[in-house]
TORKOL-4160 file (C-alpha; in steps of 0.2 Angstrom, whole numbers, padded with zeros to 4 digits, m for minus):
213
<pt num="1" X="0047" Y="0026" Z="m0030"/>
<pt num="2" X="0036" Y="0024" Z="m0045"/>
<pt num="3" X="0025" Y="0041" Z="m0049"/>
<pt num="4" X="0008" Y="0038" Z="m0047"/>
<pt num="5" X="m0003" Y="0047" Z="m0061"/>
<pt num="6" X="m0019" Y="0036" Z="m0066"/>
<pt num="7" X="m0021" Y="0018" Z="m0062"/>
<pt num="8" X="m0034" Y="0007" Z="m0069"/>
<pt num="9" X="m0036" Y="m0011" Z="m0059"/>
<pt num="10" X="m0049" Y="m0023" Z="m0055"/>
<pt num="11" X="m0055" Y="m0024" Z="m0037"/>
<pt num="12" X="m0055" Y="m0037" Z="m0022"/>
<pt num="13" X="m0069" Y="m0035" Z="m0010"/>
<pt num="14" X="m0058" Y="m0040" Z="0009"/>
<pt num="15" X="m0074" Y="m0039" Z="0018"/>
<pt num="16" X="m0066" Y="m0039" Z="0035"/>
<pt num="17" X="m0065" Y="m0024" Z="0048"/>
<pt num="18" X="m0049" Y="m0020" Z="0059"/>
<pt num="19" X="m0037" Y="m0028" Z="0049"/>
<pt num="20" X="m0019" Y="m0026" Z="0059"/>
<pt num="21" X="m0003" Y="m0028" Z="0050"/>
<pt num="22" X="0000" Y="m0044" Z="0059"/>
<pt num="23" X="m0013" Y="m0050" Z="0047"/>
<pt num="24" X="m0005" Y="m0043" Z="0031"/>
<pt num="25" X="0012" Y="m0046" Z="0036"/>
<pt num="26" X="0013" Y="m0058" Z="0050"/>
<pt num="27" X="0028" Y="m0057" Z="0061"/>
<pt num="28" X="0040" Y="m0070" Z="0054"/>
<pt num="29" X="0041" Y="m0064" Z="0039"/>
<pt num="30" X="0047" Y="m0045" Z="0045"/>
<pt num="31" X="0064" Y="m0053" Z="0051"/>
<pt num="32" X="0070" Y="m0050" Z="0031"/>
<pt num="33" X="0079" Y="m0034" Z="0029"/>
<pt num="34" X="0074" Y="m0034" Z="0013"/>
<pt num="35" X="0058" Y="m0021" Z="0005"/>
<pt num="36" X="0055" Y="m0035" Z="m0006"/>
<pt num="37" X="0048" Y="m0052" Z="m0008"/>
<pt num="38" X="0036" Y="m0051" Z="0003"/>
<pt num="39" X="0022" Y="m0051" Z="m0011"/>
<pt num="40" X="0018" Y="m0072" Z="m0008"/>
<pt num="41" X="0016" Y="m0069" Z="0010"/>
<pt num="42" X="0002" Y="m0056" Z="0011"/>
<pt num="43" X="m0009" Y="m0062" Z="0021"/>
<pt num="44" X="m0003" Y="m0077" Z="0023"/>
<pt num="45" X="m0012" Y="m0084" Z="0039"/>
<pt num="46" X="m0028" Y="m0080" Z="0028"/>
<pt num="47" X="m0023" Y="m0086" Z="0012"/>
<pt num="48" X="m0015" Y="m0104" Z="0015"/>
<pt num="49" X="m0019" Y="m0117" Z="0025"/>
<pt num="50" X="0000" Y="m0122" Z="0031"/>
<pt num="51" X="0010" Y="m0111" Z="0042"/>
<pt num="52" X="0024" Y="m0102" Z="0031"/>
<pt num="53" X="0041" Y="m0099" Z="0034"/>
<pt num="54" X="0053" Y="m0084" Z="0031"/>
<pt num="55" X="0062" Y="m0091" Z="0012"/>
<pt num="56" X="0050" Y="m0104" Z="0006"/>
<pt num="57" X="0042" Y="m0107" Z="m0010"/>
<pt num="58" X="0027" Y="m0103" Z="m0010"/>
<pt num="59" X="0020" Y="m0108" Z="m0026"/>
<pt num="60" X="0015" Y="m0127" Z="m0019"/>
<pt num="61" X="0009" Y="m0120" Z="m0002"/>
<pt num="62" X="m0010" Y="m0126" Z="m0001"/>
<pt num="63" X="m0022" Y="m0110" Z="m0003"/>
<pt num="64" X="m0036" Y="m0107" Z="0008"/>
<pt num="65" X="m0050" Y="m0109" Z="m0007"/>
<pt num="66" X="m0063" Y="m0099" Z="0009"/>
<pt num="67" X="m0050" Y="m0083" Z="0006"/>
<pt num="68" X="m0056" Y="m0072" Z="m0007"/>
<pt num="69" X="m0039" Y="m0065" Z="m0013"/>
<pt num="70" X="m0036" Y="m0083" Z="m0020"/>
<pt num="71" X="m0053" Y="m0086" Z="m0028"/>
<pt num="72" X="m0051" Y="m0085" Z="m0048"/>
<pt num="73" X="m0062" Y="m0069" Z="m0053"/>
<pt num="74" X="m0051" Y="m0057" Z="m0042"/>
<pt num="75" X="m0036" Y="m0065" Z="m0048"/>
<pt num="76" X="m0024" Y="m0050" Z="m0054"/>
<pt num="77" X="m0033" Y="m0036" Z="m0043"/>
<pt num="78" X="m0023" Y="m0020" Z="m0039"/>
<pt num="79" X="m0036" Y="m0014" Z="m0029"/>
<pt num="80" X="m0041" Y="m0017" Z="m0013"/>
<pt num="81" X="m0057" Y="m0013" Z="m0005"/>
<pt num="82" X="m0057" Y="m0015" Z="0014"/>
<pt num="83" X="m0067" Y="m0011" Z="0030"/>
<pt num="84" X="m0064" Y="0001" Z="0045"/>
<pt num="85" X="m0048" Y="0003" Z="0053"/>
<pt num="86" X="m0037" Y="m0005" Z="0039"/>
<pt num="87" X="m0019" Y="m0008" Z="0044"/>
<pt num="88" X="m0020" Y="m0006" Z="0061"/>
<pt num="89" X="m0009" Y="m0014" Z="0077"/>
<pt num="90" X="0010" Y="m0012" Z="0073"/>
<pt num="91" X="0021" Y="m0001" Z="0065"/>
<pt num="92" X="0029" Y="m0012" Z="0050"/>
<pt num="93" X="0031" Y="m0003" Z="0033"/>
<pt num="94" X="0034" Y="m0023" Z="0027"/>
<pt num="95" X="0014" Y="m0023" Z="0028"/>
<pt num="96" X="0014" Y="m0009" Z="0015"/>
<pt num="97" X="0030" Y="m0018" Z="0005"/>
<pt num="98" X="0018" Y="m0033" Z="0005"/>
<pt num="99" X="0002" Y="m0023" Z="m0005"/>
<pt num="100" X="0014" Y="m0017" Z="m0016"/>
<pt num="101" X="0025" Y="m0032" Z="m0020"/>
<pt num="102" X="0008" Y="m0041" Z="m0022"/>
<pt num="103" X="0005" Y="m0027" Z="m0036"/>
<pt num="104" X="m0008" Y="m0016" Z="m0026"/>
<pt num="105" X="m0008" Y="0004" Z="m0031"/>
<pt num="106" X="m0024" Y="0009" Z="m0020"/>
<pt num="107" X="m0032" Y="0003" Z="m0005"/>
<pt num="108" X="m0049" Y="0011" Z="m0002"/>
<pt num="109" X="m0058" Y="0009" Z="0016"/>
<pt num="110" X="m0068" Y="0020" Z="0028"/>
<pt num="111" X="m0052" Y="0023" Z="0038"/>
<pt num="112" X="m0035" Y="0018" Z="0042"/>
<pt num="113" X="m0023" Y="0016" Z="0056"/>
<pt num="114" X="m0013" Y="0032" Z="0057"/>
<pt num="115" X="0004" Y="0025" Z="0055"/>
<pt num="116" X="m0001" Y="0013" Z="0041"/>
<pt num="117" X="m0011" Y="0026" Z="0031"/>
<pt num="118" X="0007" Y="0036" Z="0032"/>
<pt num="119" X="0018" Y="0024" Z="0027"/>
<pt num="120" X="0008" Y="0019" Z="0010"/>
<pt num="121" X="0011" Y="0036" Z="0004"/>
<pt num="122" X="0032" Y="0032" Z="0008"/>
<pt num="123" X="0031" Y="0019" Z="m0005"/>
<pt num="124" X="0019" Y="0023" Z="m0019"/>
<pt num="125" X="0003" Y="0014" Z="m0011"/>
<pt num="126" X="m0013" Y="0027" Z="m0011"/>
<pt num="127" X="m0023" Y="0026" Z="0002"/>
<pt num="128" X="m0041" Y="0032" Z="0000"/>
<pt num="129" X="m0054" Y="0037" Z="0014"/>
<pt num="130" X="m0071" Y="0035" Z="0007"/>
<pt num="131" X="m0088" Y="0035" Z="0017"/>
<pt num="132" X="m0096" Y="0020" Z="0023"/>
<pt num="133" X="m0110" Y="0022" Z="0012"/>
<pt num="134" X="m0098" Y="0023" Z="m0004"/>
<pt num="135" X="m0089" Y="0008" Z="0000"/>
<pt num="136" X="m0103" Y="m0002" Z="0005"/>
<pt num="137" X="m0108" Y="0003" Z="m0014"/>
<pt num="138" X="m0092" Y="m0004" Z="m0020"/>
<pt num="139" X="m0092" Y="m0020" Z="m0012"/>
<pt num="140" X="m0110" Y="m0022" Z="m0020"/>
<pt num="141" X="m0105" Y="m0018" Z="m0036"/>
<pt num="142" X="m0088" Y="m0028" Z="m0036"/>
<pt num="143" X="m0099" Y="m0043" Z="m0029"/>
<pt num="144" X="m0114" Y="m0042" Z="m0043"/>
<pt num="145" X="m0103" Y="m0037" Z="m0056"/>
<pt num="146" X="m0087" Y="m0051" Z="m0060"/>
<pt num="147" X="m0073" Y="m0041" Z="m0068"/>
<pt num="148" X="m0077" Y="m0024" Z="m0059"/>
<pt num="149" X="m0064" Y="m0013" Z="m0059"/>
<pt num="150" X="m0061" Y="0006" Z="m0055"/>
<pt num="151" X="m0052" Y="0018" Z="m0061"/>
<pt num="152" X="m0040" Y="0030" Z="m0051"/>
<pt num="153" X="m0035" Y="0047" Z="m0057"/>
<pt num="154" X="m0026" Y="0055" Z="m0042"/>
<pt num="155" X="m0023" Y="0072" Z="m0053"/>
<pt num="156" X="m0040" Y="0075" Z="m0052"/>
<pt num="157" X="m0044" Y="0066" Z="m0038"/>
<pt num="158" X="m0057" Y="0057" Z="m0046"/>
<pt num="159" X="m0062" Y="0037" Z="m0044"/>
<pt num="160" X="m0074" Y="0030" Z="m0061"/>
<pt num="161" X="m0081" Y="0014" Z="m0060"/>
<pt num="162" X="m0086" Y="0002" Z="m0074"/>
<pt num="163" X="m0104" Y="0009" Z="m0071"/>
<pt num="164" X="m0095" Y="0024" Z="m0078"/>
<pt num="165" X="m0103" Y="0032" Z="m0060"/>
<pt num="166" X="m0088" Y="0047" Z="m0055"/>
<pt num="167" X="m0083" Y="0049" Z="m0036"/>
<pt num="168" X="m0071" Y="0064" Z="m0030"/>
<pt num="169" X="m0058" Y="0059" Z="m0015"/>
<pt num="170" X="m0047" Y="0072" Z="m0005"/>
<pt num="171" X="m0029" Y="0070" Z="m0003"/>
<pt num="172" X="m0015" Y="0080" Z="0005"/>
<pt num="173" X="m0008" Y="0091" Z="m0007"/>
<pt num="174" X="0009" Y="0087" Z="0001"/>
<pt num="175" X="0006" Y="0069" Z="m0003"/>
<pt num="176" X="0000" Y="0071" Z="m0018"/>
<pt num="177" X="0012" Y="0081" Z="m0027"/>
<pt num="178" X="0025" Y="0069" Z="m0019"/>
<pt num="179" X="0015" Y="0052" Z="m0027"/>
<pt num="180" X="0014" Y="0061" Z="m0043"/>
<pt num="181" X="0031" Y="0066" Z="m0043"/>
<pt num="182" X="0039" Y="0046" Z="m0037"/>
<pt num="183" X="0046" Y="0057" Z="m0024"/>
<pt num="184" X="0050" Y="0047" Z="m0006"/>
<pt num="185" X="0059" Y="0053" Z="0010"/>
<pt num="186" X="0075" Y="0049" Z="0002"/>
<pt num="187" X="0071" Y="0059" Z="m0013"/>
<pt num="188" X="0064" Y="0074" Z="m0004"/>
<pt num="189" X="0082" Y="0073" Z="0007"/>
<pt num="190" X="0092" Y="0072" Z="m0011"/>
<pt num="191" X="0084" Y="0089" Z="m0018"/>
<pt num="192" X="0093" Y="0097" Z="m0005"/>
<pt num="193" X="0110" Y="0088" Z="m0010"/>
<pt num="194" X="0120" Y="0105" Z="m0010"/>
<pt num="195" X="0112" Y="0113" Z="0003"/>
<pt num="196" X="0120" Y="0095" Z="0015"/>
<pt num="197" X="0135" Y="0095" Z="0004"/>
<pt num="198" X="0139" Y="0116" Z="0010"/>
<pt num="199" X="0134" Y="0113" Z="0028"/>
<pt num="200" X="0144" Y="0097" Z="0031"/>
<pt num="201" X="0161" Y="0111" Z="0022"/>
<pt num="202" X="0156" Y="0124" Z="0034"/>
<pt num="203" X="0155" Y="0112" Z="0050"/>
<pt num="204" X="0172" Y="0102" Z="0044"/>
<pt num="205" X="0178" Y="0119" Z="0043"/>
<pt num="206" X="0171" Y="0124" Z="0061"/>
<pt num="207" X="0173" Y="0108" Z="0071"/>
<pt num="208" X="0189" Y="0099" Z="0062"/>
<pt num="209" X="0190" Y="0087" Z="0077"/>
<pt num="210" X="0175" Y="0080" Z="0074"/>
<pt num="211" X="0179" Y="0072" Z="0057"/>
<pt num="212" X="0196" Y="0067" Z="0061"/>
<pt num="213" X="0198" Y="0049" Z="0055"/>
């Protein structure tokens, strides 16, 4: 997983409230077993006007010109700025593959889903909880303003904007030392490599029987 320090973006505005992973993901695409690839299907009842299929090109698929992740002046965001409740419905970390392999580092809302807010931090996504009143700011600003972008410093947990205004966000100190470090579950496990490695002799030791081949 990619370390997380200080990330710089412009900002897409998705102006919608409860938005479940259905929505970002939807459910014919999860059949891949693959944590990649999924980066042309984000949102893709939303953001084309056929209905996709798991393996197809994408890149002549008709885009929905109503859908404001395809309009021009957001084009290259890595920043998402969303409504209440963001990510909820299903459990599917290919909903947090999809942000990522779309090239998004944060998303910012009011709130999200539990298990969605857990699995961004499993692969490098930040998630930030900001007020209503704060986001409601942003979405002015990145409306008003063509080219807005923020500016995430997750060392000092610190947001500027490209009216240079400063807001603070709180994070887990648990997560955060793990983003800043590219540290996932299976990283976390592998620090422990001799601890498992000492176990496994003493039980093999203990219980032969149970490793016989």
């Amino acid at each position: 997983m990619l370390p997380f320090t200080r990330f710089s973006s412009l900002v897409v505005p998705l102006d919608r409230a409860n938005v479940d992973t259905d929505a970002i993901i939807p459910k014919q695409f999860i059949k891949s077993i693959r944590k990649t690839g999924f980066g042309p299907h984000l949102f893709d009842e939303w953001r084309y006007l056929d209905v996709g299929r798991l393996g197809q090109d994408c890149s002549g698929r008709p885009l929905n010109p109503d859908f404001v992740l395809n309009a021009t002046r957001y084009q290259g965001a890595g920043i998402l700025l969303a409504r209440e409740n963001f990510g909820c419905g299903s459990s599917r970390e290919h909903a947090v593959w999809a942000l990522r392999d779309a090239g998004f580092r944060v998303v910012i809302a009011p709130s999200f889903a539990d298990i969605f807010f857990g699995n961004c931090f499993k692969s490098g996504l930040l998630p930030i909880v900001a007020s209503p009143e704060q986001v409601d700011a942003w979405f002015s600003a990145v409306r008003a303003k063509p080219g807005y972008r923020l500016a995430v410093d997750l060392a000092t947990q610190r947001i500027t904007g490209t009216d240079h205004e400063v807001t603070p966000f709180a994070i887990d100190p648990t997560r955060k030392a793990n983003l800043l470090g590219g540290a996932d579950d299976i990283a976390l496990t592998l620090r422990h490599a001799p601890d498992i490695r000492r176990y496994e002799t003493w039980r093999r030791t203990l219980e032969p029987w149970l490793f016989a081949d």
